[in-house]
N, C-alpha and C positions, 0 to 999 in steps of 0.2 A: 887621193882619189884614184882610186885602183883601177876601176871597171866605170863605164861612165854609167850601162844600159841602153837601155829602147829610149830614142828620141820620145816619143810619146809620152813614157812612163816620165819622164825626165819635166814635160810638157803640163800633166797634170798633176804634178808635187809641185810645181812652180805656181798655179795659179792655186792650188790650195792656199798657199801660202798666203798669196796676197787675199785670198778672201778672209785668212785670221788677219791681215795687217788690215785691211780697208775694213770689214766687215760685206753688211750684205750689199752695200753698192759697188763691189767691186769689179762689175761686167762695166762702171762710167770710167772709171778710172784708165787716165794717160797711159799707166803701164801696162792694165790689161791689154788695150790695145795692142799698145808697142810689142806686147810678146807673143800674141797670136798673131801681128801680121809679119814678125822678125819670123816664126815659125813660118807660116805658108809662102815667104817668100825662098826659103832655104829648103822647100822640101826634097825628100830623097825623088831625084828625075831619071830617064835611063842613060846615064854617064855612067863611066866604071869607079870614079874617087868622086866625090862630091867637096872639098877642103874647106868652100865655106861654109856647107851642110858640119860638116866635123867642128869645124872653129864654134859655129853657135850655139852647136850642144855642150859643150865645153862650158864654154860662160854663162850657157843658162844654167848647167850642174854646179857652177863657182855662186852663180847669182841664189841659188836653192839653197845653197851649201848656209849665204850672208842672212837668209831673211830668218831659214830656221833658230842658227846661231842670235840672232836678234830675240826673235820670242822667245827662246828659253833664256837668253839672257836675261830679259822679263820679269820670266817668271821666277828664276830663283833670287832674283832683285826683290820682288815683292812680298818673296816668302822671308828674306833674311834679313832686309833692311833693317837698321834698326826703329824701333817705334821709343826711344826713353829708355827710361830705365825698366828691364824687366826683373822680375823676383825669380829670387834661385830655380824656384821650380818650373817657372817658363824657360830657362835657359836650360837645364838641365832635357828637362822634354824638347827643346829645339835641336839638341841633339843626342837625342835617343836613347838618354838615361832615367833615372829613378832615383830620387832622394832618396836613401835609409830612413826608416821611422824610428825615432827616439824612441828608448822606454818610457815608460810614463805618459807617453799621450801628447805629448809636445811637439809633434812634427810629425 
């Protein structure tokens, strides 16, 4: 994690997130909560370092970093898992190839 960004932007990739994990109830949810009022309680105030402001952005960019990591785990979970036994040519197309066609009409 190179650059963290704008608290904010940080702010709503974070509740994007849990609106794919929870779906549309996700304004009831314990975490939403917890992370807008973790947010309003560390806001930037006029001090010159803020450190617990810095530490939460931190771990809500780690916490961003776990959820996305999750759903894409997901999804290429669901894309690759296996379902059985597949036939050449579903395996083949799973990854990105082309069966040669037989002469004669065979394949």
């Amino acid at each position: 994690m190179a650059a963290l960004g704008a608290p904010l932007r940080t702010l709503r990739a974070l509740l994007r997130e849990l609106r794919h994990a929870a779906g549309r109830s996700y304004r009831d949810s314990p975490a939403y909560r917890h992370v807008l009022s973790a947010f309003r309680a560390h806001r930037v105030t006029s001090e010159k370092l803020c450190r617990a402001q810095q530490e939460l952005h931190f771990q809500a960019a780690t916490y961003l970093c776990l959820l996305r990591s999750v759903r894409e785990h997901e999804a290429l979970h669901r894309e690759y898992h296996g379902r059985g036994e597949r036939s050449p040519q579903e395996v083949a197309g799973l990854v990105g190839f082309r069966l040669p066609q037989q002469p004669g009409g065979k394949g």
